[in-house]
C-alpha positions as CSV (number, residue, x, y, z in Angstrom):
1,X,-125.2,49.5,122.4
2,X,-126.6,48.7,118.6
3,X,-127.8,50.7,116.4
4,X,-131.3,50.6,115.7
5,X,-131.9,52.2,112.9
6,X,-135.7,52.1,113.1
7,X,-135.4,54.2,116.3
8,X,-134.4,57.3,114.0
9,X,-136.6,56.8,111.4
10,X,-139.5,59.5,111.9
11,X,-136.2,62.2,112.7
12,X,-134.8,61.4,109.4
13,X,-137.9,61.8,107.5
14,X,-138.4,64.8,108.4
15,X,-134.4,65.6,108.0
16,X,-134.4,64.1,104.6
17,X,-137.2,66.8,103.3
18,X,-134.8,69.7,103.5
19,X,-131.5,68.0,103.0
20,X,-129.5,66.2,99.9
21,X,-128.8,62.4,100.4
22,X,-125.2,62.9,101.3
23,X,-126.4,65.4,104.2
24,X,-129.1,63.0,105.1
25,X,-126.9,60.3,105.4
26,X,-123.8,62.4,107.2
27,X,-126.4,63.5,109.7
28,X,-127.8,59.9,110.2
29,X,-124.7,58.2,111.0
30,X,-123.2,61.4,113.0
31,X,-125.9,61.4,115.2
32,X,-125.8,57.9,116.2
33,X,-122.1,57.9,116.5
34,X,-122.5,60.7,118.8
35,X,-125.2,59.7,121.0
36,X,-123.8,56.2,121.3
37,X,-126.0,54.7,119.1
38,X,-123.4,53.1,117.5
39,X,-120.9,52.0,120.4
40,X,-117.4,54.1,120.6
41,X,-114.7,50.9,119.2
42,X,-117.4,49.2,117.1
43,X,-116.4,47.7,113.4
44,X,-119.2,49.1,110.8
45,X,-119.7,48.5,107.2
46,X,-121.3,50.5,104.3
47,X,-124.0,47.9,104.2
48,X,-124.8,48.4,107.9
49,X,-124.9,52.3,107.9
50,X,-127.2,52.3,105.1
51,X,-129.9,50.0,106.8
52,X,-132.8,52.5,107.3
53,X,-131.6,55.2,105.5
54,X,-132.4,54.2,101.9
55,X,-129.9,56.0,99.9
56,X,-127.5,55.1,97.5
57,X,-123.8,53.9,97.9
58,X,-122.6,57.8,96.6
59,X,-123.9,59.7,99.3
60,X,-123.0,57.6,102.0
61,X,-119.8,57.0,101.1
62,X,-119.8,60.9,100.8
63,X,-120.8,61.3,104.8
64,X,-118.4,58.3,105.7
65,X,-115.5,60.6,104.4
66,X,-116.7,63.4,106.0
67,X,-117.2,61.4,109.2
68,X,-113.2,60.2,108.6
69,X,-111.5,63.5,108.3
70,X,-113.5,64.3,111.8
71,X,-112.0,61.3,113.1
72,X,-115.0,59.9,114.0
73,X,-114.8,56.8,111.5
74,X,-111.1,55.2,110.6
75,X,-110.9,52.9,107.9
76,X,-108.9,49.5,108.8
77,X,-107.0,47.4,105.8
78,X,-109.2,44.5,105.1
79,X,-111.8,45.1,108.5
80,X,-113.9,48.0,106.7
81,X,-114.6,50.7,109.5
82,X,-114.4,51.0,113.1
83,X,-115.9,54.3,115.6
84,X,-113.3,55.8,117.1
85,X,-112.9,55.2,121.0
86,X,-113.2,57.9,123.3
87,X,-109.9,59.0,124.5
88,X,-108.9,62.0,127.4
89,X,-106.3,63.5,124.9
90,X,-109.2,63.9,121.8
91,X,-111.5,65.3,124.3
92,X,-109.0,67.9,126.2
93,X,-107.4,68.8,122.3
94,X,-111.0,69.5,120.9
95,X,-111.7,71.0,124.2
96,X,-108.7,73.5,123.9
97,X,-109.2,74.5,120.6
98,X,-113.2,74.9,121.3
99,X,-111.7,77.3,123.8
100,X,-109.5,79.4,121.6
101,X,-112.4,79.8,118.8
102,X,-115.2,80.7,121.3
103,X,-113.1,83.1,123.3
104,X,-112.4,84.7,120.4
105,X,-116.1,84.8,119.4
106,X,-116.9,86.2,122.5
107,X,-114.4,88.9,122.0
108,X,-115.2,90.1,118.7
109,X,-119.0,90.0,119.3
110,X,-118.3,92.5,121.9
111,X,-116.2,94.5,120.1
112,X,-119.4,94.8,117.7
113,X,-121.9,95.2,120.4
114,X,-120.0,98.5,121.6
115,X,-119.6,99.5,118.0
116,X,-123.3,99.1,117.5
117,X,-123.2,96.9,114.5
118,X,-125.2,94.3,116.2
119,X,-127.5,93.4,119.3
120,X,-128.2,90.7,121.4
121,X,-132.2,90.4,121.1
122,X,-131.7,86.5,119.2
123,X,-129.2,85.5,121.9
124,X,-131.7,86.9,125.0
125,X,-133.8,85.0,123.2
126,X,-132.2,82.1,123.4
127,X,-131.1,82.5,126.8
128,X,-134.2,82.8,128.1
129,X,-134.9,79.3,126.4
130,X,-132.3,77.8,128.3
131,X,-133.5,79.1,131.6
132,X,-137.2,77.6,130.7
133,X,-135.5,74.2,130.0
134,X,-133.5,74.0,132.6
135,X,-136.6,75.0,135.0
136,X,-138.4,71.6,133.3
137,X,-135.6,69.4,133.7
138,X,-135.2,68.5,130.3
139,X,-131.5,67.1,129.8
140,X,-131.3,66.8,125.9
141,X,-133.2,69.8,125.2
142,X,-130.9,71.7,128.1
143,X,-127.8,70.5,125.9
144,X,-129.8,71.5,122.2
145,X,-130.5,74.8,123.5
146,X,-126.9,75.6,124.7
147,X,-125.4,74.9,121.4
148,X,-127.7,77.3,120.2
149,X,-126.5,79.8,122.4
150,X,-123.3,79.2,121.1
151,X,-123.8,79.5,117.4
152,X,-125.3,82.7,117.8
153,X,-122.3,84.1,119.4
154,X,-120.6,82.8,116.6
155,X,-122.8,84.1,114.0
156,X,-122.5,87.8,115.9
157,X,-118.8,87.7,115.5
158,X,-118.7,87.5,111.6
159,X,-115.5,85.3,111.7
160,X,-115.7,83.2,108.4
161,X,-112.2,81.2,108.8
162,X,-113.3,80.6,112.5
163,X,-116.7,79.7,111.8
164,X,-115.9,76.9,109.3
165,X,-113.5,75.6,112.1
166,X,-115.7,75.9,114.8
167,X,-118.4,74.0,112.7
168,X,-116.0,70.8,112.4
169,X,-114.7,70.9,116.0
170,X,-118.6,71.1,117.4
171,X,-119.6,68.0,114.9
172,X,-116.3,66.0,116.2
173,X,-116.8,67.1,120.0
174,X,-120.5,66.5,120.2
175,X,-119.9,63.4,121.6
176,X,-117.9,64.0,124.9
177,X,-120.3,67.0,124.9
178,X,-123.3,64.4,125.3
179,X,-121.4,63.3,128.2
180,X,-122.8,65.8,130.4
181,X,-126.3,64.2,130.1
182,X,-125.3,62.0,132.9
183,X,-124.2,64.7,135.3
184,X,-127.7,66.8,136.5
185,X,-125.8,69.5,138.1
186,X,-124.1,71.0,135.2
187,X,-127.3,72.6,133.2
188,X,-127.5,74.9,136.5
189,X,-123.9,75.7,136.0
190,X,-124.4,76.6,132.6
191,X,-127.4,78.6,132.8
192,X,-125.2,80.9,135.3
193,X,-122.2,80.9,133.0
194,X,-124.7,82.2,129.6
195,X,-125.4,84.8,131.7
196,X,-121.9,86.1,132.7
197,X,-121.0,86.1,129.4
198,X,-124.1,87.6,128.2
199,X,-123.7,90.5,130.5
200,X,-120.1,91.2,129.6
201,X,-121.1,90.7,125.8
202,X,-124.2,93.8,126.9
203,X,-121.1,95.7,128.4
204,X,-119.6,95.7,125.2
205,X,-116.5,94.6,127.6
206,X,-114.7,92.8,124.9
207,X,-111.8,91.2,127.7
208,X,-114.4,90.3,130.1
209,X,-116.2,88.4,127.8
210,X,-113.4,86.5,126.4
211,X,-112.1,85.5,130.5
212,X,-116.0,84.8,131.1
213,X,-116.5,82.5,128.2
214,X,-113.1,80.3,128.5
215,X,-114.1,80.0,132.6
216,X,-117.3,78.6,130.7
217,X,-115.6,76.2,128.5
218,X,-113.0,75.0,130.6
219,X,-116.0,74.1,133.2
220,X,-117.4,71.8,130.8
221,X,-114.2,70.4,130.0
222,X,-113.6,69.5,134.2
223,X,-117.1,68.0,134.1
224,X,-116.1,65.6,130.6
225,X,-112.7,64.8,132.3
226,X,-114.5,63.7,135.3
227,X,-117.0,61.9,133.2
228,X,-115.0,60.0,130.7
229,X,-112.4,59.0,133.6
230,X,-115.3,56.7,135.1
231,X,-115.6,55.5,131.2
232,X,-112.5,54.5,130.5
């Protein structure tokens, strides 16, 4: 697939208000990498990234280091840089360690919902979102919302060390993530999993939570496997 940078052009406007150049730039690229935009083994240069964004050499070469230490770019001797291909092992190894982060999540924002330190009215909230896109059929949206549902969790546990790893992993695993776009079943799955864990998470039943959100991820991870084997 190319790129087309024109096709992002009113999104990155409006990004570009609120963000510095080298965020602008990070989020530009990332998000055509990750929605296949730019095509999983393609070689890019500097000169190529920057067409349409209009920013200077500094902060994109700023986002095209971040994008390296996620894996997403690698830089060839001589051939400038190439996308990373999809691979089984980088999806299961993100997927696993997605799992150990959000189970722990779970866990701890449990333990803090039976302590009382903090309620679940933003992540109702959210839930309830979900359920209204998935009634519409709206695949993107469907996979927006989830991640939202997700953060939150991770914003009730109060984990710094596991946030700032959790933030990473999301940015590199976005893109098997965007894999479940082609399979209509699995918002409806999701939708029922949110609520398990949600209802655990009310419980304040710290264990159950944890079980009810790996059977979540792990779900996901079956559907990507499934997915990316017809891929590759």
């Amino acid at each position: 697939m190319t790129f087309d940078p024109a096709a992002h052009t009113v999104d990155d406007r409006r990004s570009r208000a609120t963000t510095s150049a080298a965020e602008f730039a990070f989020q530009h690229v990332w998000r055509a990498i990750s929605h296949g935009a730019i095509a999983p083994g393609s070689t890019v240069t500097e000169e190529g990234l920057a067409a349409g964004i209009f920013v200077s050499r500094t902060p994109l070469r700023d986002a095209i280091r971040r994008l390296e230490t996620l894996g997403l770019l690698i830089r060839e001797p001589s051939r400038g840089l190439r996308v990373a291909q999809l691979t089984m092992r980088d999806m299961l190894d993100l997927s696993a360690t997605r799992e150990a982060l959000e189970a722990l999540f779970a866990a701890s924002a449990a333990r803090r919902v039976a302590a009382g330190e903090v309620d679940l009215t933003r992540l109702r909230s959210i839930h309830e979102r979900l359920r209204a896109v998935h009634a519409i059929g709206d695949a993107d949206l469907a996979l927006a919302v989830g991640i939202d549902f997700h953060e939150e969790l991770r914003s009730l546990a109060d984990n710094r060390p596991a946030r700032l790893l959790h933030e990473q992993v999301l940015l590199a695993f976005e893109r098997y993530r965007y894999l479940a776009r082609q399979a209509p079943a699995r918002p409806e799955g999701v939708l029922h999993e949110h609520t398990a864990i949600l209802e655990a998470l009310a419980a304040g039943d710290a264990e159950g939570a944890e079980t009810r959100m790996r059977r979540h991820i792990a779900a996901g991870r079956a559907l990507y496997a499934e997915v990316l084997s017809s891929l590759l």
